[in-house]
The first five atom37 places (N, CA, C, CB, O) and aatype in JSON, in Angstrom:
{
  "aatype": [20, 20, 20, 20, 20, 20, 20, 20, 20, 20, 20, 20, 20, 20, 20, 20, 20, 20, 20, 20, 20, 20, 20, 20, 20, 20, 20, 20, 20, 20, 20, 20, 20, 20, 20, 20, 20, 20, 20, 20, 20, 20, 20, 20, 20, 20, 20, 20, 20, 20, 20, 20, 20, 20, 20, 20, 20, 20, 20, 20, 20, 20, 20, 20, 20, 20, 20, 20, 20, 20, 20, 20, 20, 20, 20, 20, 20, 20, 20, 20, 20, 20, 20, 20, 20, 20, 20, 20, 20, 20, 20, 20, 20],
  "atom_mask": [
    [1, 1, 1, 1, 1],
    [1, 1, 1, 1, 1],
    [1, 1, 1, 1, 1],
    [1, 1, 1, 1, 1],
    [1, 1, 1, 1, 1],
    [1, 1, 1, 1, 1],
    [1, 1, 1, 1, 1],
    [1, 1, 1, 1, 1],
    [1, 1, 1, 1, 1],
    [1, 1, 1, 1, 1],
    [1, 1, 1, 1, 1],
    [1, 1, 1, 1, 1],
    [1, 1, 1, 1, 1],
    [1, 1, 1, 1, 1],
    [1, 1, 1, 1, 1],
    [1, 1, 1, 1, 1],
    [1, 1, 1, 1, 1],
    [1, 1, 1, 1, 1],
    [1, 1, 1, 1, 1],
    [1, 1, 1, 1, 1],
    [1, 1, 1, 1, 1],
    [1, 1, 1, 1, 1],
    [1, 1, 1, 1, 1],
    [1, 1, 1, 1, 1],
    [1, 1, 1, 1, 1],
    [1, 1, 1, 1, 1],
    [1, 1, 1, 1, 1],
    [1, 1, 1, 1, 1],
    [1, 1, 1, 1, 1],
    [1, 1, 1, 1, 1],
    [1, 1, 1, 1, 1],
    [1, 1, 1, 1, 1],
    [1, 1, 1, 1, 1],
    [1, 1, 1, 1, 1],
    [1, 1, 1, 1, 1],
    [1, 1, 1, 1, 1],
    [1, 1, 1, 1, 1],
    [1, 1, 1, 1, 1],
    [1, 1, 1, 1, 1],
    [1, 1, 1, 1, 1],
    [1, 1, 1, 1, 1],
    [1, 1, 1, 1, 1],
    [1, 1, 1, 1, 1],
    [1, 1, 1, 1, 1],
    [1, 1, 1, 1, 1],
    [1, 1, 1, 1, 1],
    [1, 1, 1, 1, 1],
    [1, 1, 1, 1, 1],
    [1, 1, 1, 1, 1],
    [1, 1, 1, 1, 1],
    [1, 1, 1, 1, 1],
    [1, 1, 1, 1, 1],
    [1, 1, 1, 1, 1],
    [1, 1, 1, 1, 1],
    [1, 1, 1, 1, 1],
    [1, 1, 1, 1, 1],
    [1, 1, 1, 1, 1],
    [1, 1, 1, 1, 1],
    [1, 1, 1, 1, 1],
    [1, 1, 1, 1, 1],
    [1, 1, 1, 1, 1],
    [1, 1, 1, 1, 1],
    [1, 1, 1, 1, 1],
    [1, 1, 1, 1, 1],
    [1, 1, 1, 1, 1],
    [1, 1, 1, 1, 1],
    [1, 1, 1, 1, 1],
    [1, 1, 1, 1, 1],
    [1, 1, 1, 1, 1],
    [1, 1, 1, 1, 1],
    [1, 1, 1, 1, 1],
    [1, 1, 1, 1, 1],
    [1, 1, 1, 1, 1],
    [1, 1, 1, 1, 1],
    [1, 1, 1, 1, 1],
    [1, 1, 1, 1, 1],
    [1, 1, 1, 1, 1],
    [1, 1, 1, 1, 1],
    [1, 1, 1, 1, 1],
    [1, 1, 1, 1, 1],
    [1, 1, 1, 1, 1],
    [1, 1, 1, 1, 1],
    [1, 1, 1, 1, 1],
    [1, 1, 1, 1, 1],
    [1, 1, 1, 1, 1],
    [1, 1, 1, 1, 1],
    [1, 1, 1, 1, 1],
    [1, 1, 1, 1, 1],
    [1, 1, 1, 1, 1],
    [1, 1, 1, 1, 1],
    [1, 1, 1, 1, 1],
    [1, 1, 1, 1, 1],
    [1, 1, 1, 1, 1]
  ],
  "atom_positions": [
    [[27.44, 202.23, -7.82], [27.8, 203.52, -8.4], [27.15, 204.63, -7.58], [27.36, 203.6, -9.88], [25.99, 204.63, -7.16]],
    [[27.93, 205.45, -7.43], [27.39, 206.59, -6.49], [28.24, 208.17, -7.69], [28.28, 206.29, -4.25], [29.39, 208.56, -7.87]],
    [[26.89, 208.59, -8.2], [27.06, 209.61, -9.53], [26.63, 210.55, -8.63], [26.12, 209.44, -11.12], [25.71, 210.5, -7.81]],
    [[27.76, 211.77, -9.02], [26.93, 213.17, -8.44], [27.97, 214.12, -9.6], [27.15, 213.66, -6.18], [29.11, 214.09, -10.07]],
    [[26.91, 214.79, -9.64], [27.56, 216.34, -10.87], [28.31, 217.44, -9.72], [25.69, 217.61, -11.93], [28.01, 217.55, -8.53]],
    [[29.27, 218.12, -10.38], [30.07, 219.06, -10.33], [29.84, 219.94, -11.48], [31.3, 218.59, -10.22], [29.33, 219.51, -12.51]],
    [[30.24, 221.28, -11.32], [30.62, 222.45, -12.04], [32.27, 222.04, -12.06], [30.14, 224.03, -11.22], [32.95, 221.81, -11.06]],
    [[32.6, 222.0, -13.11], [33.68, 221.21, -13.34], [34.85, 222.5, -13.19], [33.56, 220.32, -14.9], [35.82, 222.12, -13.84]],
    [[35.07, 223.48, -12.77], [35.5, 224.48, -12.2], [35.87, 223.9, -11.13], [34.72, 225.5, -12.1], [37.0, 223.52, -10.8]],
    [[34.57, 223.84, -10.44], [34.95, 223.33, -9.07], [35.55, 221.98, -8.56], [33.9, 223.39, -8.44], [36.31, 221.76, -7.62]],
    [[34.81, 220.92, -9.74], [35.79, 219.78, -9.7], [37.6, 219.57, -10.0], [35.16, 219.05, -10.61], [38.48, 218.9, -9.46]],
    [[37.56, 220.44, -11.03], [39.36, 220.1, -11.24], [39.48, 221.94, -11.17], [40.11, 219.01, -13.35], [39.14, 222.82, -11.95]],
    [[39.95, 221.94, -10.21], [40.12, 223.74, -10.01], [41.57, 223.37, -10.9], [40.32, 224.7, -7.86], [42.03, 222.3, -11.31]],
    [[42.12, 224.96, -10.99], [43.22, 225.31, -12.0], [43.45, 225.35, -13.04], [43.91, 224.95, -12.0], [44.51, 225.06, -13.59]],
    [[42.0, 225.88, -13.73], [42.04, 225.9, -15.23], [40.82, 226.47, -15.61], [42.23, 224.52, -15.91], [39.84, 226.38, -14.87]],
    [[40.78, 227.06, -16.72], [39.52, 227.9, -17.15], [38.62, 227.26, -17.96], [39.84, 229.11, -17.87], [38.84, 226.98, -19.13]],
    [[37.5, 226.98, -17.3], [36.37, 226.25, -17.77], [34.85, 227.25, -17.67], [36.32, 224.81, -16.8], [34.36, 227.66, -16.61]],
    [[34.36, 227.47, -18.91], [33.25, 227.75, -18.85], [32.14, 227.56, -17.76], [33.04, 227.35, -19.72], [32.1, 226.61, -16.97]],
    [[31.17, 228.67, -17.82], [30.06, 228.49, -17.02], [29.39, 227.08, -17.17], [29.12, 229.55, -17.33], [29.52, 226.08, -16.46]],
    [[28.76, 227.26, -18.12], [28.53, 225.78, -18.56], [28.87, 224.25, -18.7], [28.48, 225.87, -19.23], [28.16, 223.39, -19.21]],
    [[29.85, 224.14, -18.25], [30.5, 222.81, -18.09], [30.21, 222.27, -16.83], [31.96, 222.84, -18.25], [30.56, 222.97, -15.88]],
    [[29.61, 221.12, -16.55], [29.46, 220.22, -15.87], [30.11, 218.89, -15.9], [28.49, 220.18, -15.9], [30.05, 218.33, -16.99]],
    [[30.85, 218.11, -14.7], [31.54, 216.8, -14.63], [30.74, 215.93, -13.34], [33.31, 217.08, -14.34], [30.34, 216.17, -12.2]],
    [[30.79, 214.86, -14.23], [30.27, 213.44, -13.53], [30.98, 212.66, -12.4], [30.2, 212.43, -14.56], [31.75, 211.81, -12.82]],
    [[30.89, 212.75, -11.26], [31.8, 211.83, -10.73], [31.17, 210.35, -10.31], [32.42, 212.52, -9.53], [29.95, 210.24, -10.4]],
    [[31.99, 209.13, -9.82], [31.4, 208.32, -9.48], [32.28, 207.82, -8.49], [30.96, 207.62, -10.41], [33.29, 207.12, -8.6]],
    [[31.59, 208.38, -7.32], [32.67, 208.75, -5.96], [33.59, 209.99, -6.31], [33.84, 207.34, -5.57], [33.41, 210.98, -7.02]],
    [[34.41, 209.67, -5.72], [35.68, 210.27, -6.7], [36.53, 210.46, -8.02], [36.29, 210.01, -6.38], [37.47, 211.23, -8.25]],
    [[36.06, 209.74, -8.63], [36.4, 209.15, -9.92], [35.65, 210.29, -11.1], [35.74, 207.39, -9.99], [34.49, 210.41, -11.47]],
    [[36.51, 210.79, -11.35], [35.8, 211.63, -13.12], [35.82, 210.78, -13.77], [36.58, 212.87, -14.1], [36.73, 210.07, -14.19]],
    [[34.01, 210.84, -13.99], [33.72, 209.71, -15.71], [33.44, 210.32, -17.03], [32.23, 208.69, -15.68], [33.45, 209.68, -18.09]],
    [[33.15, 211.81, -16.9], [33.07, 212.44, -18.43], [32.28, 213.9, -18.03], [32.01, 211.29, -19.73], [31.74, 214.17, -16.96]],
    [[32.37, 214.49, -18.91], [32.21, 216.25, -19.1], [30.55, 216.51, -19.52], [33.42, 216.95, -20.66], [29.84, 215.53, -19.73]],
    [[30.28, 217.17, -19.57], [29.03, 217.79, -20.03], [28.97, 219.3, -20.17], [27.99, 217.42, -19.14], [28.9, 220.02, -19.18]],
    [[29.05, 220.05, -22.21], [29.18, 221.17, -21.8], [28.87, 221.75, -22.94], [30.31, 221.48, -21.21], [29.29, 221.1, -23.89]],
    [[28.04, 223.15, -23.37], [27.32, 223.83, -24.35], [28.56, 224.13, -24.98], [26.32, 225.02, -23.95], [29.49, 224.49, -24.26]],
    [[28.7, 224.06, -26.08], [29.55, 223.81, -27.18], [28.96, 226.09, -27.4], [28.85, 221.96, -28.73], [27.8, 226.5, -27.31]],
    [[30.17, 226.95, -27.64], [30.22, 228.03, -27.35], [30.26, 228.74, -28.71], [31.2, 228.22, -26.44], [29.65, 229.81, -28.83]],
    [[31.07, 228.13, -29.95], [31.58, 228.91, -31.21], [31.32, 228.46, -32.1], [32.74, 229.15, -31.42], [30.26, 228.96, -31.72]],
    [[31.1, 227.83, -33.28], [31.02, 226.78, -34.54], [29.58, 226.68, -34.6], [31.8, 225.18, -34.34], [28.58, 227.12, -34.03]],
    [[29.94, 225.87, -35.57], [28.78, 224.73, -36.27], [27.96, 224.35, -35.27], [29.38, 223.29, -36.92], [26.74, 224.45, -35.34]],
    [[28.71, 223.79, -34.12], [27.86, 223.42, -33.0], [27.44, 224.03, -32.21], [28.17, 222.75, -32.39], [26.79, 223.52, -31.3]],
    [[27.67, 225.35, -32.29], [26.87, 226.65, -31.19], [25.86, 226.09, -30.97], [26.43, 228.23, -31.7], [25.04, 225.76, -31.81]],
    [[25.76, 225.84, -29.18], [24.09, 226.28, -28.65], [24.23, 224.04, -28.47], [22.31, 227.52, -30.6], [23.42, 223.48, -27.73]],
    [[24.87, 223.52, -28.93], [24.31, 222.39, -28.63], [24.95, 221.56, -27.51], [24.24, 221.72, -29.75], [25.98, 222.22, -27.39]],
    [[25.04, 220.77, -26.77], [25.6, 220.36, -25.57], [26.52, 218.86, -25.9], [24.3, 220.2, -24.43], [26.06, 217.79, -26.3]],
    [[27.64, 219.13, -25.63], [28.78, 218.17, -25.65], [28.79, 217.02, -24.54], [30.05, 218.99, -25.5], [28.82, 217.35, -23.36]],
    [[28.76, 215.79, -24.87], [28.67, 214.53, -23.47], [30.12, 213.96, -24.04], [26.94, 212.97, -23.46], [30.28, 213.81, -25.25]],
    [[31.19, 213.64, -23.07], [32.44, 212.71, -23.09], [32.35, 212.25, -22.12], [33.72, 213.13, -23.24], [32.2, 212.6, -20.95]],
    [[32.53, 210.78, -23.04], [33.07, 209.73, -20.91], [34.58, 209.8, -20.93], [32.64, 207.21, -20.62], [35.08, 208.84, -21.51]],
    [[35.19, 210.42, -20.59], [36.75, 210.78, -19.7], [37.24, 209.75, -19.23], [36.75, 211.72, -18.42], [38.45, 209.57, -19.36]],
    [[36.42, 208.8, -18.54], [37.04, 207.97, -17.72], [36.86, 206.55, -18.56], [36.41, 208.04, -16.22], [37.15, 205.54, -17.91]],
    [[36.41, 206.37, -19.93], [36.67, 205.44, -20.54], [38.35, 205.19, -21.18], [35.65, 205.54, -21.42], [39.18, 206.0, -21.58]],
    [[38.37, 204.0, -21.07], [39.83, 203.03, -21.73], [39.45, 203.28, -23.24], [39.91, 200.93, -21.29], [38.41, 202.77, -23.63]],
    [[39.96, 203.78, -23.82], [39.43, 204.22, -25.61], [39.92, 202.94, -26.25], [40.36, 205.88, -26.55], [39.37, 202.74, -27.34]],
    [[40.78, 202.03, -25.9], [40.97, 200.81, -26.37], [39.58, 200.0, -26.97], [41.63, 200.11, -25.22], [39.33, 199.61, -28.11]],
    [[38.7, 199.92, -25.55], [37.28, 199.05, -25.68], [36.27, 199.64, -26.3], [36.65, 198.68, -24.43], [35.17, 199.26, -26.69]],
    [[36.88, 200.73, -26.33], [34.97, 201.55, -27.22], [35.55, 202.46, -27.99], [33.47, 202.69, -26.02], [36.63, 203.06, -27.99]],
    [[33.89, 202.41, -29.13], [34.19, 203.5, -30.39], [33.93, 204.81, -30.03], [33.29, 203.29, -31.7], [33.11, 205.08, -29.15]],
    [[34.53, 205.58, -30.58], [34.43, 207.08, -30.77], [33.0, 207.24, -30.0], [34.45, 207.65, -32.53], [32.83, 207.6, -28.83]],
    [[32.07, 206.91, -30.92], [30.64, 206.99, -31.23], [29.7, 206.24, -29.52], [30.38, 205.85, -33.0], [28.5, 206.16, -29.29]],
    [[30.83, 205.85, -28.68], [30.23, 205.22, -27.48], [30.43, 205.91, -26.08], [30.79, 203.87, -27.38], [29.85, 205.85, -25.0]],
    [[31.68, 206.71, -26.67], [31.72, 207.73, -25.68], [31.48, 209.05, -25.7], [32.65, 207.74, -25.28], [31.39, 209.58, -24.59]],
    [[31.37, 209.63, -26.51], [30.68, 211.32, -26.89], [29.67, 210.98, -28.11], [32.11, 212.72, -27.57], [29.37, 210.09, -28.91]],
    [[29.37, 212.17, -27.75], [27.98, 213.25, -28.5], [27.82, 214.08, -28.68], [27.02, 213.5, -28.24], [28.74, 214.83, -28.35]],
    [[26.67, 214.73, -29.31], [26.0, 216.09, -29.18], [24.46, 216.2, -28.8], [26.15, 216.77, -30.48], [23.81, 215.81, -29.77]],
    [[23.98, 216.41, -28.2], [22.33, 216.69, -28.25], [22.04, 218.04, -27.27], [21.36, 215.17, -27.57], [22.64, 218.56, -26.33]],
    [[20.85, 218.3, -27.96], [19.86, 219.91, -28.09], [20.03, 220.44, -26.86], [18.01, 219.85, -28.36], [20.23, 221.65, -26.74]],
    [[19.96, 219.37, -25.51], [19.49, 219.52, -24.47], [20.67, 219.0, -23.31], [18.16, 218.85, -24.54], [21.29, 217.94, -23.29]],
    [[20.75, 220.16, -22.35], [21.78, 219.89, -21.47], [21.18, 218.34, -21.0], [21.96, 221.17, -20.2], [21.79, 217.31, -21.3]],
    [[20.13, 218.35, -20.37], [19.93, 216.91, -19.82], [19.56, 215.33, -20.34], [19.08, 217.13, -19.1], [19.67, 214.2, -19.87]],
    [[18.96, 216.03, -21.79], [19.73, 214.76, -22.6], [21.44, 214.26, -22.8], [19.33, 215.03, -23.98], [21.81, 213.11, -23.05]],
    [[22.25, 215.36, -22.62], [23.39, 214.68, -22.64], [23.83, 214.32, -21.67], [24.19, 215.14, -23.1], [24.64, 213.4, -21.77]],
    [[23.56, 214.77, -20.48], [23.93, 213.91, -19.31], [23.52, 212.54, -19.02], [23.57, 214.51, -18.29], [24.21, 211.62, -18.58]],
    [[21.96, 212.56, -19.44], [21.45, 211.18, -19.31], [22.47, 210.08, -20.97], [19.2, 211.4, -19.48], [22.75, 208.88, -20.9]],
    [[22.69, 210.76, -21.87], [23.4, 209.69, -22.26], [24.89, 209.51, -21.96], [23.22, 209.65, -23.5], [25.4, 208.46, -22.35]],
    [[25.64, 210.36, -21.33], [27.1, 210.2, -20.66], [26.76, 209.39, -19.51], [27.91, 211.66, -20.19], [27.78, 209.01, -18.94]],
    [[25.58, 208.94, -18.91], [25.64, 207.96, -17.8], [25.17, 206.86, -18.39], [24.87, 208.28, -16.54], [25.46, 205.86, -17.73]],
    [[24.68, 206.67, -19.18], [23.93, 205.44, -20.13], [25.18, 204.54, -20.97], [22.73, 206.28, -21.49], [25.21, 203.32, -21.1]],
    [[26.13, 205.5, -21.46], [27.35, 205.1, -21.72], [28.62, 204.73, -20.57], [27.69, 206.08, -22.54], [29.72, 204.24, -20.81]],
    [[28.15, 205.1, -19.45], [29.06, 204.59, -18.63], [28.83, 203.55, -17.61], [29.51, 205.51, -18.1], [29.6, 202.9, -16.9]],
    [[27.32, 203.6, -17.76], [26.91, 202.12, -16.81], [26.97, 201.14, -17.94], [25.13, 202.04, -15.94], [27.3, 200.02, -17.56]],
    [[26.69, 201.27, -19.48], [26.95, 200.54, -20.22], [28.67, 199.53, -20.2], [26.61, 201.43, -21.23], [28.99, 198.34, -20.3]],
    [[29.37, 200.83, -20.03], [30.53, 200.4, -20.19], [31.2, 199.41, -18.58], [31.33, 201.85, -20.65], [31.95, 198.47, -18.38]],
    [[30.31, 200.4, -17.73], [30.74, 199.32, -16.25], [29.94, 198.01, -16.37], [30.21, 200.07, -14.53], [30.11, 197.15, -15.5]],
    [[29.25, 197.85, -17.19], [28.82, 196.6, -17.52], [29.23, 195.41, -17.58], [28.54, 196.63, -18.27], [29.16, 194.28, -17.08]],
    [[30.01, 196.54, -18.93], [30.43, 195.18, -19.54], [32.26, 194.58, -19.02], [30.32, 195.52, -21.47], [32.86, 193.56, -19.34]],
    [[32.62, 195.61, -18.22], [33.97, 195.57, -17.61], [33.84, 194.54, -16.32], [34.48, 197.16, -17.16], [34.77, 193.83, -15.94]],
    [[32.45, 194.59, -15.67], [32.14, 193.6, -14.45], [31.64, 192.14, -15.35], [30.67, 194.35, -13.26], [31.76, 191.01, -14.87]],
    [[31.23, 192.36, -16.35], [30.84, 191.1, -16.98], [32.52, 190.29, -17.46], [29.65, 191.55, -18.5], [32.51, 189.06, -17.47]],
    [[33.03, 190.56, -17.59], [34.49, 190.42, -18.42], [35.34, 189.8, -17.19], [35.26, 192.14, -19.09], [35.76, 188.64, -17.25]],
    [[35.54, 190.6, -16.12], [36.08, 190.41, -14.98], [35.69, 189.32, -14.16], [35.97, 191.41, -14.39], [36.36, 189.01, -13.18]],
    [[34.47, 188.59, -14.54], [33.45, 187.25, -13.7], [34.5, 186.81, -14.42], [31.53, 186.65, -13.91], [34.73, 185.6, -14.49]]
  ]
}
């Protein structure tokens, strides 16, 4: 795995994305978003989705979140996705 962050602006140009939004790649590959939640209930707290999960194999609850801290949610949008490349290389033996 070779993970590097984007300003997700800059990753998928042609569309209006907040300052705040950050995307995961692994190589080339978008694996999920990272981004301060702007209006609601959830003002102020930071959004993690893995994007690049098959929603077939996993719950709701395995691919997003919320937590306080931009870099807690990044560290769990990669925790959920080496989880999930896990278990996709384990399956594939």
């Amino acid at each position: 795995m070779q993970i590097s962050w984007k300003l997700t602006r800059d990753a998928i140009p042609d569309a209006l994305w907040q300052a705040q939004d950050l995307t995961a790649l692994d190589g080339d590959q978008v694996i999920g978003r990272v981004y301060q939640i702007e209006h609601g209930p959830g003002e102020g707290l930071w959004h993690w989705a893995l994007t690049g999960a098959p929603q077939s194999s996993c719950s709701t609850s395995d691919v997003s979140g919320h937590e306080r801290e931009r870099g807690r949610a990044g560290r769990r949008l990669l925790e959920a996705y080496r989880l999930l490349h896990q278990s996709h290389t384990r399956g594939a033996a």
